[in-house]
N, C-alpha and C positions, 0 to 999 in steps of 0.2 A: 644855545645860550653861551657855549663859550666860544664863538667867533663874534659873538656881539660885544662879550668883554674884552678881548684882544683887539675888537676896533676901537670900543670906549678909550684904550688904555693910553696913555702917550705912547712912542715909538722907542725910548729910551725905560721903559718899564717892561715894555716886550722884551726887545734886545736891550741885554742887560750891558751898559757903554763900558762898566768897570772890569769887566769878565770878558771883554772887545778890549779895551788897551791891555788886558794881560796878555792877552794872546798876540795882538801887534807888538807888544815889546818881547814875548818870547820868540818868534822870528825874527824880530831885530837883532836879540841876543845869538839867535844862532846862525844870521846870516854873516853879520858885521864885525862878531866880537868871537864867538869861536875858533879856534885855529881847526883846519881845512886839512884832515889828514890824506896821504897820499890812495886808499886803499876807500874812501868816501867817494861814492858816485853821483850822479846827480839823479837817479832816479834813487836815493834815498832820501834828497832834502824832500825830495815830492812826496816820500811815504811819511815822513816828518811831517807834514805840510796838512795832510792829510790826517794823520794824527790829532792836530793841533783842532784842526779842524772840525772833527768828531766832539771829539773835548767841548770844545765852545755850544756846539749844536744841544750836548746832552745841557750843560748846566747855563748857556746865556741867550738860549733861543727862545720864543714860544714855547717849546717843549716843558721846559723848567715851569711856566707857567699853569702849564693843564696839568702837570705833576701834583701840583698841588692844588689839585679840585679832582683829580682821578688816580686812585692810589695803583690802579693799573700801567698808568703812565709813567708812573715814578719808576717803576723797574726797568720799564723799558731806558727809562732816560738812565737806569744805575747798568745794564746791561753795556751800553754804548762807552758810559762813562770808564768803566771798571772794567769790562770782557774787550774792550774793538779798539778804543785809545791807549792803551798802554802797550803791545805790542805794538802800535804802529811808530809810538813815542821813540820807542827803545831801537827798533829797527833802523830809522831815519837818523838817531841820535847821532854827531860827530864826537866820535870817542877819543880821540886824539888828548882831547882835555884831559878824560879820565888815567891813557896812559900816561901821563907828567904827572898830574898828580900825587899816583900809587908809585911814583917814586920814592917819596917821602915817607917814612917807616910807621907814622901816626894815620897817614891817611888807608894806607895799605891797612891797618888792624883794621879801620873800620869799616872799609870795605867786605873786608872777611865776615866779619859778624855781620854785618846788612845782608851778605850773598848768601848765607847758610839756607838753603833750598826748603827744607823744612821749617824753620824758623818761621821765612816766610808764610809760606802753606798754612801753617796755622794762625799767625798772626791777621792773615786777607779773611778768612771762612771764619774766626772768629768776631771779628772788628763787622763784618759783613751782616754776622748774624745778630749782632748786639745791636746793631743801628734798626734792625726792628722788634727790636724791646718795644711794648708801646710810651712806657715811659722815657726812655732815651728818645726814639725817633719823634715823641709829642714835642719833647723839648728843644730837639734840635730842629724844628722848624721854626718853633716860637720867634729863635734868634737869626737872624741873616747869616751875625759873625760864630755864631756854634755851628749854623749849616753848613755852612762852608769850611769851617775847619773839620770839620768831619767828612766831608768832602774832598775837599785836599788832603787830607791824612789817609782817607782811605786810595786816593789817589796813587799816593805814595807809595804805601802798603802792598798795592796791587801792581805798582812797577815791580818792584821789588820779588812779587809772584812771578810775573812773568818774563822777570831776567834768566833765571832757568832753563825756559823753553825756547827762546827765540835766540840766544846764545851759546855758546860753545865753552862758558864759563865755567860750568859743573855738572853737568848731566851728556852721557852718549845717547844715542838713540833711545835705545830701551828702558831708561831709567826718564826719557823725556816722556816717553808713551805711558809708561809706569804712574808718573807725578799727572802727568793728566786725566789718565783713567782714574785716578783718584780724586781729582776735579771735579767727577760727575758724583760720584758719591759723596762728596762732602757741599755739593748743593743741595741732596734729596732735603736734611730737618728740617733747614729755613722752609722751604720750598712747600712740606707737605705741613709744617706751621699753620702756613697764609692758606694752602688751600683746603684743611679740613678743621677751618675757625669758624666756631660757633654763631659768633656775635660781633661784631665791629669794634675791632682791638684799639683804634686808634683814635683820638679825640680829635686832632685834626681835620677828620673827614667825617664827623660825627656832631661834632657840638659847634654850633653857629657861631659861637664867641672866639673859641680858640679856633675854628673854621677862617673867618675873618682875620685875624689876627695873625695867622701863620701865610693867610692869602697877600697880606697889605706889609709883610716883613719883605717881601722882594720888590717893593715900590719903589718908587725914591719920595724922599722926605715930602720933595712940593707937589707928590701925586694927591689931587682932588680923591674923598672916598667917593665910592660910590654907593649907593643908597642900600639900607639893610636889606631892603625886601630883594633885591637885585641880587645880594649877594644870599642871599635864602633859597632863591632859584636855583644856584648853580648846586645848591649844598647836595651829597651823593645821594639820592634815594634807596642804593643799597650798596652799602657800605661793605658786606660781609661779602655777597658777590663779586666785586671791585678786589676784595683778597684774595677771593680765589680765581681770579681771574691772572690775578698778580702773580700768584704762587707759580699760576700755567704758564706762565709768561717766564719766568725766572729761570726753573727747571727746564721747557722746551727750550727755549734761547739759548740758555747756558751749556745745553746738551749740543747745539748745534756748530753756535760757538766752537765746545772742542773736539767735536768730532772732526771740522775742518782744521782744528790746528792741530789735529792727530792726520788727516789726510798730508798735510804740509811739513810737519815734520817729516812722514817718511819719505816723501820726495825732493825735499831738499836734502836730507844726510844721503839717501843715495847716491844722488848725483855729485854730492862731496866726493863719498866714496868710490864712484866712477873715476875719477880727475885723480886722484893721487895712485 
């Protein structure tokens, strides 16, 4: 049933065109307008590139769309979004900007309090956990413009996480393996939440009204609905397993996630420490 609505859909309801010019104008921004620092290689616009890329797949593809008819899918697309696109953002990034910037003695403080390692840490695992409140995350699908500030905010949030590990900003080796072995223990709550829930926590994938109505907030205005009984088909028939499916999906992912940026970080600082 949901490849029959992904065909019913327009092509600009699928691929979401506004969440496509972001990401065309975020390469513009960093192709054209960026200054190009000496120590920038070109296999990092590509991890940039790639990045961006991820990014758009989680919140502007089909993906976004079966998100919200399979609450399994929604993790996966918050895994891609939050664990795989922000390291690759931060990697890719041209920092050249940032050092001119942190020359200015305002911009420097606020760097400092953004980059406080822990700060972060708590601010991502809690921000992460609170968005599956059932009453936060009912209501931020309601709205297109609450989903997505919640979405970019936790975006945000979670660069912010993972400037720590992928840089030489504030952590040596061991305190990088440290911060992410604690990574995995601060996804067990959410995690064992979703997958030893009773009852179907969330009215989105529960109640046909706010079912439809969280389904038809990522349309655009001039999309045609489509007929109740149509969208009664798609509604979950098991709502609680789709959590705990979710939960597996979260905890396994996330587990794997940093196990390989734990495999990465210790072969990259080695081979630093090879070279000097």
């Amino acid at each position: 049933m949901i490849e029959i609505l992904l065909d019913e859909l327009h092509v600009s309801s699928v691929w979401n065109g506004g969440i496509l010019l972001l990401a065309f104008f975020t390469l513009i921004l960093y192709f054209f307008i960026l200054p190009t620092g000496k120590n920038h290689t070109w296999w990092k616009s590509i991890i940039f590139i790639i990045g961006v890329f991820v990014a758009y797949m989680a919140i502007g593809s089909p993906l976004n769309i079966v998100a919200r008819i399979q609450f399994s899918t929604h993790i996966i697309q918050l895994i891609l979004f939050l664990l795989v696109a922000p390291p690759l953002l931060i990697i890719g990034f041209k920092t050249e900007i940032i050092h001119k910037a942190l020359k200015f003695p305002i911009a420097k403080k606020i760097a400092n309090i953004l980059t406080k390692p822990y700060v972060a840490f708590i601010l991502f695992f809690t921000f992460l956990t609170m968005l599956h409140v059932p009453a936060i995350f009912d209501a931020a699908r309601m709205d297109i413009y609450t989903n997505y500030f919640y979405m970019f905010g936790l975006l945000f949030i979670a660069i912010l996480y993972w400037i720590p590990i992928v840089t030489d900003i504030c952590f040596e080796r061991k305190q990088k393996l440290l911060y992410v072995g604690l990574s995995i223990f601060a996804l067990i709550p959410v995690s064992l939440f979703l997958m030893f829930s009773t009852e179907g926590m969330y009215e989105t994938y529960s109640d046909l009204g706010v079912f439809v109505d969280a389904l038809e907030a990522c349309f655009p205005p001039d999309e045609e609905p489509l007929p109740a009984s149509f969208y009664e088909s798609l509604l979950p028939s098991k709502p609680v397993q789709l959590q705990h499916v979710g939960g597996q999906i979260l905890l396994g992912g996330g587990i794997v996630v940093f196990l390989i940026t734990m495999l990465l970080v210790q072969v990259f600082e080695k081979r630093k420490a090879t070279k000097k």
